[in-house]
N, C-alpha and C positions, 0 to 999 in steps of 0.2 A: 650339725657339726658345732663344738665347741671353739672356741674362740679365746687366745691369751690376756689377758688385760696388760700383758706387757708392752710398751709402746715401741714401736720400729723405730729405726734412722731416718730420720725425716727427710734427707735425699730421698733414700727410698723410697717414703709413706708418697711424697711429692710425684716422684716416677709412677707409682702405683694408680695415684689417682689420673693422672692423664690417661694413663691406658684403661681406667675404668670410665673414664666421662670418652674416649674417642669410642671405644664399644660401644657406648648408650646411641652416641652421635649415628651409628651405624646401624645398629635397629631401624627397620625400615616401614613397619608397619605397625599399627595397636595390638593385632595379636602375636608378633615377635614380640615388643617390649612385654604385655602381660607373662604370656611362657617364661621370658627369665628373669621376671621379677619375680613367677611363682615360686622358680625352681633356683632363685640366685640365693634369696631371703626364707628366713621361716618364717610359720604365718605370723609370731610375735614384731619381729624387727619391719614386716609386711606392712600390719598394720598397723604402729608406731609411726612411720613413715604418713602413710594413709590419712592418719588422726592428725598427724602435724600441719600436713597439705590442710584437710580439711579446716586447724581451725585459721590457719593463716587464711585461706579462703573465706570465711564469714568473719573476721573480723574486720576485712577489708568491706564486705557487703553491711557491715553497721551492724552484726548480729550483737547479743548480748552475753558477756558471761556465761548466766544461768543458761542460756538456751544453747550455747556452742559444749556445756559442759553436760547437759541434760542429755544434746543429741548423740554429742562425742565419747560422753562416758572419760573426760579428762577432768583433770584437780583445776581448780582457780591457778594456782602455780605453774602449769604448765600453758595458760591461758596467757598469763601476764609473760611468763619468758617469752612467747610466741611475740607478745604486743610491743615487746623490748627489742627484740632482734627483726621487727617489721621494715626497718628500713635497711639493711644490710642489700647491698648489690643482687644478692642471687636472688632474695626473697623479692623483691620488686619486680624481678626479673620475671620470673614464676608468676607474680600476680599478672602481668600485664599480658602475656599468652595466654594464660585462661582466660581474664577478660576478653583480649583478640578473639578468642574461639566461643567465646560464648555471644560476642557480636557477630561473629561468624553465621553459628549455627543460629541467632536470630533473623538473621536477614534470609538465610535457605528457605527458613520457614515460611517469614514473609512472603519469596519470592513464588515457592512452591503453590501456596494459598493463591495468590495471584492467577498463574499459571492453570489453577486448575477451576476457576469461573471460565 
């Protein structure tokens, strides 16, 4: 589906987006969000998305440039807008639940490993 580059009434755009982040909120499980992420997005805007997470995630983990741009297949440009818009409210936000769940699924492990001496 194509898409107008005309901008809507920003009441609107405003209304629009609440009912698009209460849906997300409502997604109940990993493979409901995957399904309508496959099927909301094409695979461009997909994985656009995907690469952005991606590089805001290693640049938080101290990755480098070259290596976020090697692995991501993004421009230096899209690097530094990423390292610019790092502290904005949502992006913080974003990092700190990944982290949360990556200490998460660290400690499962730990426990698991435990568990099974």
């Amino acid at each position: 589906m194509r898409t107008s580059n005309q901008k809507i009434n920003q009441i609107l755009k405003d209304e629009l987006t609440r009912t698009f982040a209460n849906l997300v909120i409502d997604l109940r499980t990993p493979e409901d969000v995957k399904a309508f992420l496959k099927d909301f997005f094409n695979d461009s805007e997909l994985e656009t998305f995907i690469k952005r997470l991606g590089v805001f995630y290693w640049l938080k983990k101290g990755r480098s440039y070259n290596n976020i741009k090697e692995n991501l297949k993004v421009s230096s440009a899209t690097i530094a807008t990423a390292q610019d818009s790092s502290q904005k409210t949502g992006i913080k936000l974003a990092m700190k639940l990944l982290e949360a769940d990556e200490w998460a699924n660290q400690w499962a492990d730990k426990i698991k490993g435990i568990i099974k001496k």
